[in-house]
N, C-alpha and C positions, 0 to 999 in steps of 0.2 A: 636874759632874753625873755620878750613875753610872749604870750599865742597870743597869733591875729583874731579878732571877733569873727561870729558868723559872714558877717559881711565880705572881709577882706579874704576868707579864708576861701569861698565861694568864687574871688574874682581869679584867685592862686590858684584853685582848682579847674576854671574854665578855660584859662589862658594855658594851663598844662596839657588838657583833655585835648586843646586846639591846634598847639605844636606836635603831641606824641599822637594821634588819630589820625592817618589819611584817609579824610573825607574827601577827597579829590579823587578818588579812585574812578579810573572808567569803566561803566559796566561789565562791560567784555570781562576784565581784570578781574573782577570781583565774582563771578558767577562763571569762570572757566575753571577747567578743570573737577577733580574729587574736590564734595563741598563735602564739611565736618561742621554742620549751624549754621544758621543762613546769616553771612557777614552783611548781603546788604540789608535786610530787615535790619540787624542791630547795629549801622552806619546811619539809618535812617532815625530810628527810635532815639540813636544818642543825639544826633544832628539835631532832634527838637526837642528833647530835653536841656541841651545846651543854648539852641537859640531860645527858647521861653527864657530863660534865666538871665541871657545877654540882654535881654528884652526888660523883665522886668526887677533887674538888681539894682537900681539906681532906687525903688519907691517901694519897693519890699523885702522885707528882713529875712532873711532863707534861717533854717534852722537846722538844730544841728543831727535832724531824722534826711531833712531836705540836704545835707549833704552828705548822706552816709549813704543814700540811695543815687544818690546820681555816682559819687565814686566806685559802689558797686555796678552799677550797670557799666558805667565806663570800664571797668575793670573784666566783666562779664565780655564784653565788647572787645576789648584787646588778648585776649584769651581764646575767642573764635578765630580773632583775625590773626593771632598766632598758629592755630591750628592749621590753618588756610592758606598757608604759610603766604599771606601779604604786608607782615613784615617783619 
């Protein structure tokens, strides 16, 4: 089996980030209750880090620093929203 290029690995990872992340959260939801990180700061921060990317992965080549930082923050990201207990 081979590993996917930066490219394909980038689309694997955005398509993952976009099923496992509820960005659909309602504010209410998100900002009730004891906060442990501000979830929607880092729904927001991912939300455009993923859209830039959705945006421009078709015309440029992400590397493989550019995918170690979005899967950390993503990872950063589902870590608050674990604590927050939103999912």
């Amino acid at each position: 089996m081979t590993k996917p290029n930066c490219h394909d690995a980038m689309l694997l990872m955005l398509h993952e980030i976009r099923t496992k992340i509820p960005f659909d959260l309602p504010e209410t939801t998100i900002c009730g209750g004891d906060c442990r990180g501000c979830s929607k700061k880092m729904l927001e921060l991912l939300d455009t880090e993923v859209g830039y990317w959705e945006s421009v992965i078709e015309w440029q080549q992400p590397s493989l620093a550019d995918l170690k930082n979005l899967q950390q923050l993503a990872q950063r990201t589902f870590k608050i929203l674990q604590r927050n207990k939103l999912v």
